[in-house]
N, C-alpha and C positions, 0 to 999 in steps of 0.2 A: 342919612343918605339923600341929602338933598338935591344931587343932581344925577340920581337911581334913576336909569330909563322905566319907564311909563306903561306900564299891560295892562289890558281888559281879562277879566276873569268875568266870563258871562255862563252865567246860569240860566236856562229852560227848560219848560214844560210843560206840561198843563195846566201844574199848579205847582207851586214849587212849598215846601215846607219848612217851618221856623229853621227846626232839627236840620234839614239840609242844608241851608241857608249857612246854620253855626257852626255846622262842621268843616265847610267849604272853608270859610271866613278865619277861625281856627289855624285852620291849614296852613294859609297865606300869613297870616299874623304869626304865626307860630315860626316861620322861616326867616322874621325881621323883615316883612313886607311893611309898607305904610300905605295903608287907607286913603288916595286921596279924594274919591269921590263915591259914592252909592248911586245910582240909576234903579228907578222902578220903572219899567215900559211890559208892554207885549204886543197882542196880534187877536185874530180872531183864532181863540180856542187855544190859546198859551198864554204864557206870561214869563217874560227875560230881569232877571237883576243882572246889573254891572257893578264890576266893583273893579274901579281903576285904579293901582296901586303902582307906587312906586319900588324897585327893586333891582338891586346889585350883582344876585347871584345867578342870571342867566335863566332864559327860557325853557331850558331842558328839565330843572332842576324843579320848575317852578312847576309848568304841568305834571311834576311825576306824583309834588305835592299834593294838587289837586284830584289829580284822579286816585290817587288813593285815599284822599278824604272822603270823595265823592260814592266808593264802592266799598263804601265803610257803612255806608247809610241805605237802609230798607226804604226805596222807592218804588212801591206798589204800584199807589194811584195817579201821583203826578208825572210819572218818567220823565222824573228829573237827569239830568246831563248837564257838564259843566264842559266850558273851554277856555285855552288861555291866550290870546290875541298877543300878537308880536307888537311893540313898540309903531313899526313902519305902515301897518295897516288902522294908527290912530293917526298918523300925523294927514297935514292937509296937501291931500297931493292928488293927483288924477290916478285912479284905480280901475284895472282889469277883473269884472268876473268874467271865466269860462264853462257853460257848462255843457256835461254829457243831455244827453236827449231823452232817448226810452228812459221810463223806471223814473227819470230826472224833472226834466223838467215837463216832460208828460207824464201820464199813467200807465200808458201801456207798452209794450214792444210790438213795432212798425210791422215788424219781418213775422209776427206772430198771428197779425191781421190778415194781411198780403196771406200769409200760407193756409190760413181758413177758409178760404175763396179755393183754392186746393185739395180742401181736406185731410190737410195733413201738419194741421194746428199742434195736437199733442206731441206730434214727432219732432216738428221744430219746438217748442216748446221746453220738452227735452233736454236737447242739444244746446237749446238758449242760456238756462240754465248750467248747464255742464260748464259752458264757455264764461259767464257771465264769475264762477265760484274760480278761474284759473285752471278750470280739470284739460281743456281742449285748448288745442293752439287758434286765434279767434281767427284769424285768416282763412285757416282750413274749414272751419266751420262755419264759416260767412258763407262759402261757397258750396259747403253742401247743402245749406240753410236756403239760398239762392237758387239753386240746383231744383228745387221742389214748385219752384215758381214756376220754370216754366209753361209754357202754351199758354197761359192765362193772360187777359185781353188787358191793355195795358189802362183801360180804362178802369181797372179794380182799385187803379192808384188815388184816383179822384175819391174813389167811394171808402177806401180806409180814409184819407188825409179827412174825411167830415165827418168820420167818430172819433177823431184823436180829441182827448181831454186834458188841459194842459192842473199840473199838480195844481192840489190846492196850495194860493200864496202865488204863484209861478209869473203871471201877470204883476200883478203888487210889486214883486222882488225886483223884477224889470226894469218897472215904472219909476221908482225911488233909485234905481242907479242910476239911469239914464237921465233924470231929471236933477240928477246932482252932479251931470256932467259929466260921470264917469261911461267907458266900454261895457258892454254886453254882448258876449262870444255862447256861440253852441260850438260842440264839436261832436260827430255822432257815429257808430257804426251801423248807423242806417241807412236811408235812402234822400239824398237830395228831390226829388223827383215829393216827396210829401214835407220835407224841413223847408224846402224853398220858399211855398206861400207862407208857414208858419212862423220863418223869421221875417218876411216883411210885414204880414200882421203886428209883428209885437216890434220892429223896428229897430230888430237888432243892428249891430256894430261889423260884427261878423259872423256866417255861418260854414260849415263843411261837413259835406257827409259820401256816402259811393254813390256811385250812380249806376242805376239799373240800364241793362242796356234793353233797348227795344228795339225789335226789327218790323217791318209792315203791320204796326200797332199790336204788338203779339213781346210778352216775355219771351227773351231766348232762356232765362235762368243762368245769366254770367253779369256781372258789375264789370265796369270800362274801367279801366285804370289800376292805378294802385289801392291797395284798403286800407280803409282809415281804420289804421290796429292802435293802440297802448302806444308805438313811438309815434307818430303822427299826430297824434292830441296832443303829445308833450311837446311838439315842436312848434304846432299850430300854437299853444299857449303863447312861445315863445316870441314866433313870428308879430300874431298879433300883437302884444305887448309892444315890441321896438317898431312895429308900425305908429302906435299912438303914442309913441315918446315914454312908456310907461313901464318904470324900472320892475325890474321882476320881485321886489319886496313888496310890490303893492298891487299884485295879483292874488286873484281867488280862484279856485275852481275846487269845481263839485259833481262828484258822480256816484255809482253805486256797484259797478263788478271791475271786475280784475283787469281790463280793458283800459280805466281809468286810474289806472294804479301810478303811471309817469306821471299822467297831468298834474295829480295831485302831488307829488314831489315834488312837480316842479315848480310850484304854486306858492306863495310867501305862507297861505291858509291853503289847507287842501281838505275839503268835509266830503265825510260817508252819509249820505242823504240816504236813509233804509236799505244799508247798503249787506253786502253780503258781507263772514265775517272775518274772510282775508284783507277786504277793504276796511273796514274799521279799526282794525288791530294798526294798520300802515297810514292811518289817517291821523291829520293833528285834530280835526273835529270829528262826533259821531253824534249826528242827528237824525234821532230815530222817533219822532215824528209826522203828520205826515204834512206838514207847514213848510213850504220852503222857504217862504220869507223869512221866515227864523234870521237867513242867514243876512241877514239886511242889520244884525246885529251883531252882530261880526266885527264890522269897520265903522271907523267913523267917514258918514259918507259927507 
């Protein structure tokens, strides 16, 4: 198959093991895959193999290989995970990452800070939850979530946005796209009002989130406009992309609840970054981890 389009099968984790390593490799070999290249790389507190192989019988067929090699094999200590990288996210071309916010590319949830200053933390909490697994419609629940904020001084926004912790990797990951020319998008069902200094910090491409409304420096507990729900990221992926000339096979996005379940459909790679486990099952990657740069090995950037 000498002119077999071209996948990364990348493996991470901690630590990755021979036995995982051969069963993966196995897998692939075993389908009439050809080995053209091995990568040993990682990160701080992982380590990634590639193995770029050439192969005829299609992408679907090729992951089903792998993940059942992969859940063949007792991964205790390394929480080993494998993926299998489409042909168009190796080739050299300008790529899109998108990503969700909370949970993503931070640590914490915005709306969960904000309601602490309320005292009504656990109750959003909750409901965050609830919405985050698919159980609530998030629209509904943004505005009851929102609904709790009121009266609170709009100056509580300043005082969450300078405890947000951005994931570990989260920066790195950035850094390496944007320095290889490529986009970097958030897309969030948070608040603009705490993403906005956060994306000019890190220098993003594009960002979008609700916006709280405020009246004589006081929460009213209502968002202005429309909510950014599940279509809205998918579309935002979309938008952005034909903004920067950048065909939708050479987009990425990554998130963690049900929220982000289009984006990553609609995404060439779409990764569950410790996500819940309706998103994992629907995702092409599942990085469970807590490294986001992982996904910097993904593509060739």
């Amino acid at each position: 198959m000498p002119n077999a389009p071209e996948y990364s099968v990348v493996s991470y984790g901690r630590e990755i093991s021979d036995a995982y390593l051969g069963t993966v490799q196995g897998a692939v070999t075993g389908l009439g895959a050809r080995i053209l290249e091995l990568e040993n790389t990682g990160g701080d507190g992982y380590t990634v193999c590639k193995l770029y192989v050439g192969y005829d019988g299609g992408l679907d067929r090729l992951r089903a290989a792998v993940a059942t090699a992969a859940a063949s094999v007792d991964v205790r200590a390394g929480g080993e995970q494998s993926a299998v990288v489409p042909p168009s996210l190796l080739q050299e071309a300008r790529k899109l990452l998108v990503m969700d916010v909370d949970s993503t590319l931070i640590r914490q949830e915005v709306i969960e800070l904000l309601a602490a200053h309320a005292g009504r933390e656990a109750e959003v909490a909750a409901v965050t939850e609830a919405a985050m697994r698919g159980e609530l419609d998030f629209a509904a629940s943004l505005h009851a979530r929102v609904k709790t904020l009121a009266g609170l001084p709009a100056s509580v926004i300043d005082e969450v946005g300078a405890r947000i912790e951005l994931s570990v990797g989260a920066e790195a990951l950035v850094k390496e796209f944007m320095a290889a020319g490529h986009g970097v998008a958030v897309v969030s069902g948070g608040f603009s009002q705490v993403l906005e200094p956060l994306a000019a910090r890190l220098q993003l491409t594009f960002s979008r989130a609700n916006l709280l409304e405020i009246e004589d420096g006081v929460l009213t507990g209502r968002v202005s406009g429309a909510v950014v729900d599940r279509a809205v990221k998918a579309r935002s992926l979309a938008e952005w992309s034909d903004q920067l000339g950048v065909a939708r096979e050479h987009t990425v996005a990554v998130g963690d609840g049900a929220n982000d379940l289009d984006m990553l459909a609609a995404a060439a790679l779409g990764v569950a970054f410790n996500a819940k486990p309706t998103v994992q099952a629907a995702a092409d990657a599942v990085l469970n981890l807590p490294n986001l740069d992982v996904v910097q090995h993904f593509v060739k950037l």
